[in-house]
C-alpha positions as CSV (number, residue, x, y, z in Angstrom):
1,X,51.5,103.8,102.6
2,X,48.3,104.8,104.1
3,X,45.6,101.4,104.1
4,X,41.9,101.5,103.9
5,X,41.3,102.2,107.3
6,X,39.1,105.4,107.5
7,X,36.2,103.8,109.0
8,X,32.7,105.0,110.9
9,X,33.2,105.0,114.5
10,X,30.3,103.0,114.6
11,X,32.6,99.7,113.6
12,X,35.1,100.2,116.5
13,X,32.2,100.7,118.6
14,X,31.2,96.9,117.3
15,X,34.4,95.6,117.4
16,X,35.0,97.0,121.0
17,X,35.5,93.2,122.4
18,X,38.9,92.7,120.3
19,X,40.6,95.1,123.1
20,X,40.9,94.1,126.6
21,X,40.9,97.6,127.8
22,X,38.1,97.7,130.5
23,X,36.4,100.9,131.4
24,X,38.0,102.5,134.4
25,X,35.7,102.6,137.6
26,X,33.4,105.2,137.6
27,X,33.8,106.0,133.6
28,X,30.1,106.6,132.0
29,X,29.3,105.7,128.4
30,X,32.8,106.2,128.1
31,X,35.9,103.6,126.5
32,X,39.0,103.1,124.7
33,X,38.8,101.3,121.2
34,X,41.6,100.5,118.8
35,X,41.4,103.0,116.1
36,X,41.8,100.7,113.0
37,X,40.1,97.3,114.8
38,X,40.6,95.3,111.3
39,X,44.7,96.1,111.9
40,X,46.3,94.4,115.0
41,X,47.7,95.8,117.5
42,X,52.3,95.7,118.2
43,X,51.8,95.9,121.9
44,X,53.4,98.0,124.4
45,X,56.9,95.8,123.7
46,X,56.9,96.7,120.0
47,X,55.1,99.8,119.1
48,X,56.9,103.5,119.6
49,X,53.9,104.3,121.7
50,X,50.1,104.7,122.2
51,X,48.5,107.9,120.3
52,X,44.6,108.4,121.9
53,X,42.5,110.3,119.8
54,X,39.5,112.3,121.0
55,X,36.4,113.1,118.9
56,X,34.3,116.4,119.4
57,X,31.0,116.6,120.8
58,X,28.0,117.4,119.3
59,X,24.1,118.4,120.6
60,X,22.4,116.4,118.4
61,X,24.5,113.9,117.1
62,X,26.8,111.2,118.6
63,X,30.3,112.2,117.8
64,X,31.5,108.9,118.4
65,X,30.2,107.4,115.3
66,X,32.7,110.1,113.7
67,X,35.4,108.8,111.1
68,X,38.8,108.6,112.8
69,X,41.1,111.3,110.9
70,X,43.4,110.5,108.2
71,X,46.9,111.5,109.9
72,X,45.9,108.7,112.6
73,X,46.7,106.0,109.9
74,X,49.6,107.7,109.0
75,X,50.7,107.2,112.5
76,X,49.4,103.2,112.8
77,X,51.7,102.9,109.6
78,X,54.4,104.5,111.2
79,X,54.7,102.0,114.2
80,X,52.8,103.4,116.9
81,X,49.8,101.7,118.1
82,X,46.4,104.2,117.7
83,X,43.0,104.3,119.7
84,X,39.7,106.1,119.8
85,X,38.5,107.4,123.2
86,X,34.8,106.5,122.8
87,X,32.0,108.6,124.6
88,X,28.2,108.6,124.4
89,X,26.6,112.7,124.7
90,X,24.6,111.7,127.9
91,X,27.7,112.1,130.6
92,X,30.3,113.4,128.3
93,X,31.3,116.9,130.3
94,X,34.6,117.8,130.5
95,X,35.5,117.2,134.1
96,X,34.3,113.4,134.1
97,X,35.7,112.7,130.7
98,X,38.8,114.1,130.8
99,X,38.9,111.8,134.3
100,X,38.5,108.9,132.6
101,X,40.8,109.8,129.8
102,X,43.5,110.1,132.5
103,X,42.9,106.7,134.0
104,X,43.4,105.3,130.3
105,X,46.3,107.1,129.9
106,X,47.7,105.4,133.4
107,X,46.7,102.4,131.7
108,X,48.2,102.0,128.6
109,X,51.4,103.4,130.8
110,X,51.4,100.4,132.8
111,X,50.9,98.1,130.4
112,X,54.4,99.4,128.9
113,X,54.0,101.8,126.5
114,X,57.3,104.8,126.4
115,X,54.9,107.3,124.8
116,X,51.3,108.1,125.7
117,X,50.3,111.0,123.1
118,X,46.9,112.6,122.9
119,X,45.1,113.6,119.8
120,X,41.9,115.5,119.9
121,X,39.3,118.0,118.1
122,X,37.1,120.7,119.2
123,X,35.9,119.0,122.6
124,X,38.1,116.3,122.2
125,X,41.2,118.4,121.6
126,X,39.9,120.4,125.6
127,X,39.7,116.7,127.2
128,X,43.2,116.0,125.7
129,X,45.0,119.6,126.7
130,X,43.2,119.0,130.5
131,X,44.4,115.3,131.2
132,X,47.4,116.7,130.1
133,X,47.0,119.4,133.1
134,X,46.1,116.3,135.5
135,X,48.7,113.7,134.6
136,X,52.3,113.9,134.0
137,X,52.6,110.3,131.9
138,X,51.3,112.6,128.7
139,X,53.8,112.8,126.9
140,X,52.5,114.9,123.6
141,X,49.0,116.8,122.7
142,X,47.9,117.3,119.1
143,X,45.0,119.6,119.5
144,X,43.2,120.7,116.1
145,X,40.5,123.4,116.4
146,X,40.0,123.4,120.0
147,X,36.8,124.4,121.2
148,X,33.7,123.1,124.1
149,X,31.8,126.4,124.2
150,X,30.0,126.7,120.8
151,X,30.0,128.4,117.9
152,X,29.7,132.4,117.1
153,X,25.8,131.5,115.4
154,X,24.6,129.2,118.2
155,X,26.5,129.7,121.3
156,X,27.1,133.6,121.0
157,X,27.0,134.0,124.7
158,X,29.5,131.7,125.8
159,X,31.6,130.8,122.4
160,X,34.3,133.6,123.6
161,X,35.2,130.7,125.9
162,X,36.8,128.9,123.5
163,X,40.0,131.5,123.8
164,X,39.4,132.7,127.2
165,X,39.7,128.9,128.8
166,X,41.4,127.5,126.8
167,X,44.4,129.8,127.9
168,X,44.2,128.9,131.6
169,X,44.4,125.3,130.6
170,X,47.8,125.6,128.6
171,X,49.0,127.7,131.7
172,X,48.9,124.4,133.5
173,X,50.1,121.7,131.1
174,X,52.6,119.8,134.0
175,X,55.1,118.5,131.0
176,X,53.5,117.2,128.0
177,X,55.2,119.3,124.3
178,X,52.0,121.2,122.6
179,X,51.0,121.3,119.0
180,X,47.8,123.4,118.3
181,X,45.7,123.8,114.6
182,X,43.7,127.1,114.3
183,X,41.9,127.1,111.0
184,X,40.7,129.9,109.2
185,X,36.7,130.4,108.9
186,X,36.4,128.4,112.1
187,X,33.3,129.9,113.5
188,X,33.9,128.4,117.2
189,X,37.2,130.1,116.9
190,X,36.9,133.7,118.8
191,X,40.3,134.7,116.8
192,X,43.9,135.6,118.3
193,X,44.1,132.1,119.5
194,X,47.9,131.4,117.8
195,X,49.4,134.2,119.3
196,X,48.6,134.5,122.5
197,X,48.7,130.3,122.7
198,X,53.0,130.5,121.1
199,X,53.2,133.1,124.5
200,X,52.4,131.0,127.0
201,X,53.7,128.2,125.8
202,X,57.3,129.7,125.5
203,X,57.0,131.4,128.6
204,X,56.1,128.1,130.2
205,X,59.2,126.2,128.5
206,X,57.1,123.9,127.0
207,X,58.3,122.2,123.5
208,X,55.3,123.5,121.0
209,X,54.1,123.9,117.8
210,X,51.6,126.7,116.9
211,X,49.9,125.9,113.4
212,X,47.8,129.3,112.8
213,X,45.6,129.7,110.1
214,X,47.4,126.8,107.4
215,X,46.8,127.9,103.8
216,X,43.7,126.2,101.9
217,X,42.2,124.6,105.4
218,X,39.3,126.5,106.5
219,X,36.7,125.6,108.5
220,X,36.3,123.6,112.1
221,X,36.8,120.0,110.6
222,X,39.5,121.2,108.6
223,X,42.2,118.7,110.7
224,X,39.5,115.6,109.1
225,X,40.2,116.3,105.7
226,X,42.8,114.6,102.8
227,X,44.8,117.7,102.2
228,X,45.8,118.4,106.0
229,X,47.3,114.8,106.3
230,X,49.0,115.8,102.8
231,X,50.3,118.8,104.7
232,X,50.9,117.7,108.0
233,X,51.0,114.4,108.9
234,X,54.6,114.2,108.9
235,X,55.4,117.1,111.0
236,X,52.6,115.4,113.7
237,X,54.5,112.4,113.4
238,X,58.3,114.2,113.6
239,X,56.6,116.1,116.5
240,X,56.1,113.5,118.6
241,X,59.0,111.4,117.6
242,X,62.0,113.9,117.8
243,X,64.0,113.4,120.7
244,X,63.6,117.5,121.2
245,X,62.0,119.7,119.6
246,X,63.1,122.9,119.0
247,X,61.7,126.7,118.5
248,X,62.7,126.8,115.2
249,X,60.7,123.7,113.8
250,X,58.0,124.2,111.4
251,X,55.7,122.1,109.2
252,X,55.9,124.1,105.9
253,X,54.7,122.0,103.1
254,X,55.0,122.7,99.7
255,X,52.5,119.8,98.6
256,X,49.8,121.0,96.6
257,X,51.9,124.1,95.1
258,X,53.3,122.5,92.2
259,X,52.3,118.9,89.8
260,X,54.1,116.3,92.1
261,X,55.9,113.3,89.7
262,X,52.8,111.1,90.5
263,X,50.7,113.1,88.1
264,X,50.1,110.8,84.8
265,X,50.0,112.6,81.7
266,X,50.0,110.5,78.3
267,X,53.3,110.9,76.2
268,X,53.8,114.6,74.0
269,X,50.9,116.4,75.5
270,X,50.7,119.7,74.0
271,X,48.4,123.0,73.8
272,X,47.0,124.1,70.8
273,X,45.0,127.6,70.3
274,X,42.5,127.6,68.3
275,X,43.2,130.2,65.5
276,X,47.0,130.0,65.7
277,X,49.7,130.8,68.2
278,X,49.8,134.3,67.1
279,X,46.5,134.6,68.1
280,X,47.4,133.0,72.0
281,X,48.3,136.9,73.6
282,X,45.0,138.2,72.1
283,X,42.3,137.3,75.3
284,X,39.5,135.7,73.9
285,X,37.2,132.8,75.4
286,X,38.6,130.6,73.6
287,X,42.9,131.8,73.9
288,X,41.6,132.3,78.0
289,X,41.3,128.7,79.0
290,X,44.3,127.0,76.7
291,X,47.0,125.4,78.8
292,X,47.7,123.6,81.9
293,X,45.7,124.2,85.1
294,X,46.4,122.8,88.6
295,X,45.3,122.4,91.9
296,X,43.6,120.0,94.7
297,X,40.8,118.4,96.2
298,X,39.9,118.5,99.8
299,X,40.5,114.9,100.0
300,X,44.2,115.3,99.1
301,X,44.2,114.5,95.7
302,X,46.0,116.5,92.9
303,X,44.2,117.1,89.7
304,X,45.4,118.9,86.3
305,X,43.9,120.2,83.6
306,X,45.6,120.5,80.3
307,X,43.1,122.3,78.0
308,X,44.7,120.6,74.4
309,X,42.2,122.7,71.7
310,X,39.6,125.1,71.6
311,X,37.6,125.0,68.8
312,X,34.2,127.0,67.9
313,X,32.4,126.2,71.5
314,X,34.2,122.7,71.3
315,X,36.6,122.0,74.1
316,X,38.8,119.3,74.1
317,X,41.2,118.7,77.9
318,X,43.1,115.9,79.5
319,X,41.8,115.6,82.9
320,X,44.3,113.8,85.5
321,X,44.5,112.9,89.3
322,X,46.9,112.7,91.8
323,X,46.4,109.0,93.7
324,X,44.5,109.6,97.0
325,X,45.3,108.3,100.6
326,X,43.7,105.2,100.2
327,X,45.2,102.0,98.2
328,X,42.2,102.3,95.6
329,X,42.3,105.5,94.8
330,X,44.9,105.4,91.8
331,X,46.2,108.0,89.8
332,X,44.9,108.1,86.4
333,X,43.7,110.3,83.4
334,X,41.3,110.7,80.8
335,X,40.3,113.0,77.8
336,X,37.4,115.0,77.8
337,X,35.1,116.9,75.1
338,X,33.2,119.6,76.4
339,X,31.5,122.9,75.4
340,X,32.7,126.2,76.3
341,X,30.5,129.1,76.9
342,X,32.2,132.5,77.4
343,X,33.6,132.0,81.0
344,X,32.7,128.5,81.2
345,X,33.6,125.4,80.2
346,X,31.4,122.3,81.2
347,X,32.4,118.4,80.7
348,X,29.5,116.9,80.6
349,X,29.3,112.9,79.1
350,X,26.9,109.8,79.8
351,X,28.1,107.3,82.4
352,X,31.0,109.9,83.4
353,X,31.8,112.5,86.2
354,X,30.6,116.3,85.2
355,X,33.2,118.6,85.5
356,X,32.8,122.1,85.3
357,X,35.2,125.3,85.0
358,X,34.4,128.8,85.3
359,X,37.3,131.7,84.9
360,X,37.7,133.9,88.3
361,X,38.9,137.4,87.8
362,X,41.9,136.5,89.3
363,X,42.2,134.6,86.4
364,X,42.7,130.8,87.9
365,X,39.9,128.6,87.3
366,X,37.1,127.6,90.2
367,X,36.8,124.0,89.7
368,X,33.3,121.7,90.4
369,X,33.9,117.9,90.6
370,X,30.1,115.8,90.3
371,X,29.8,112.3,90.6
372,X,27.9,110.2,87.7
373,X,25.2,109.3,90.0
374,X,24.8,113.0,91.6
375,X,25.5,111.7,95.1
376,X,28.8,113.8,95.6
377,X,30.7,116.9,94.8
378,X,34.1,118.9,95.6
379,X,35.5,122.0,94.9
380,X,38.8,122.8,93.7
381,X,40.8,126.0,92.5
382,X,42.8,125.4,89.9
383,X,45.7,127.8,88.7
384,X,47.7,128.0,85.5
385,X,51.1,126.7,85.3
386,X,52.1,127.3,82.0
């Protein structure tokens, strides 16, 4: 089970001292921090290996202050020992970093560990895929969302960089296996990246994995979110485990497509129309939202919707959730009383979350989670299943 550990990068910046990894000479505002400080450590004799994970870069913000992604627990609980490569903006460039993150890499080989695998996004997932050009004791790259050139809006000069060198550096790759994440609606992503990346790789005889353009994970920071661990942390962690692995492997995931046993639902649940079940085929506001409804958060977390009665603008729904990836994030449900308003349906009560429901003309159901206190939202689709 996943623990609490999704944590600011500021704390393993803090806790730095509880690692005796010392900067390599010549490294600047650079280091190696344990990913999950508050968990020790199995040591090279123990642990299946040593997974390095490399945050992005930003212009205006320190990157390394980022939260460590989800699947990077998954992979602590699994048995292999996780870290942070840690860089400041001033002196982060590609050539001197990805130096120093070969020198770590020596490192942690020398101290013992089998396995030395490299995790990385956007700028971090370049650093990792150019040690791996520069050192042959890599023995696996997870790259989500590559990218160091920009996006289309900012960097529209240069962003076509993000495909055109990013080829050139898995041309070179001496022996590590490969597993790249494109994501959909990624605006540093210049397109055509999957394609062209699975041709090299095969024609270089590298073991690889080519994730293009997952279902329901869009955007650059898609690889940070619930629902890709949900997806794909056990394919990251079979990738870098198998002994070989072969053309044929894929990370297919049904999760997410259909309720999941975890979902609670009190005892005899039923839908009721609200003028009869002879009236259910007739569409009306009312007949249009009766039944169950399903989907998922971002943050990996199931939620259904069992609209129970309809009655004038009355609504009454059993609202339930999936448990999320950390230990207090339970699963549970609750009924609801609401009003409904043609296409709408809002569930709105004091002291509780609002949720609100408006019918798509595809006819599933776009779904708006708000906190009680206003300070957070997500967005869900939810489509029916009965």
């Amino acid at each position: 089970m996943l623990q609490s550990r999704l944590r600011s990068g500021l704390a393993a910046v803090l806790a730095a001292s509880l690692i005796a990894f010392a900067a390599p000479a010549g490294a600047v505002n650079a280091r190696l921090d344990p990913a999950y400080p508050e968990t020790p450590l199995l040591g090279a004799a123990a642990a299946k290996g040593a997974v390095i994970w490399s945050h992005g870069r930003s212009i205006h913000t320190e990157d390394s202050l980022s939260p460590t992604p989800y699947y990077m627990a998954s992979l602590q609980d699994a048995g292999w020992d996780t870290f942070r490569f840690n860089r400041m903006r001033d002196g982060d460039t590609l050539q001197d970093s990805s130096r120093t993150l070969v020198r770590y890499v020596r490192d942690l080989k020398d101290r013992g560990y089998r396995k030395v695998v490299l995790a990385g996004q956007s700028f971090g997932a370049f650093l990792s895929l150019m040690a791996a050009d520069a050192s042959d004791d890599v023995f696996a790259v997870v790259a989500t969302a590559p990218a160091a050139y920009g996006s289309f809006s900012e960097f529209y000069d240069s962003w076509r960089n993000n495909a055109t060198r990013l080829y050139p550096l898995l041309d070179q790759v001496r022996r590590a296996r490969v597993m790249l994440f494109f994501f959909h609606g990624d605006e540093f992503d210049p397109g055509g990246r999957g394609d062209r990346s699975r041709e090299i790789l095969a024609r270089r005889g590298l073991q690889h994995l080519v994730v293009d353009q997952p279902r329901a994970l869009t955007g650059h920071w898609a690889a940070s979110t619930g629902l890709f661990t949900r997806r794909y942390a056990q394919c990251i962690r079979a990738f870098i485990e198998l002994e070989r692995v072969g053309p044929d492997m894929s990370c297919e995931d049904t999760w997410g497509t259909r309720p999941s046993a975890q979902l609670p639902l009190p005892p005899g649940v039923q839908t009721v129309a609200a003028h009869g079940e002879s009236q259910k085929k007739v569409w009306s506001p009312e007949n249009a939202f009766l039944g169950k409804w399903y989907g998922f958060y971002p943050n990996g977390r199931e939620v259904l919707l069992v609209v129970e009665r309809v009655k004038g603008d009355e609504v009454t729904a059993i609202y339930a959730l999936g448990p999320g990836l950390e230990p207090d994030q339970k699963a549970e449900w609750v009924r609801r009383t609401g009003q409904l308003s043609e296409d709408r349906m809002v569930f709105r009560e004091p002291g509780r979350n609002t949720l609100k429901y408006r019918l798509r003309p595809d006819g599933r159901l776009a779904a708006t989670w708000l906190a009680a206190d206003g300070g957070a939202s997500l967005e869900a689709t939810l489509s029916r299943i009965d």
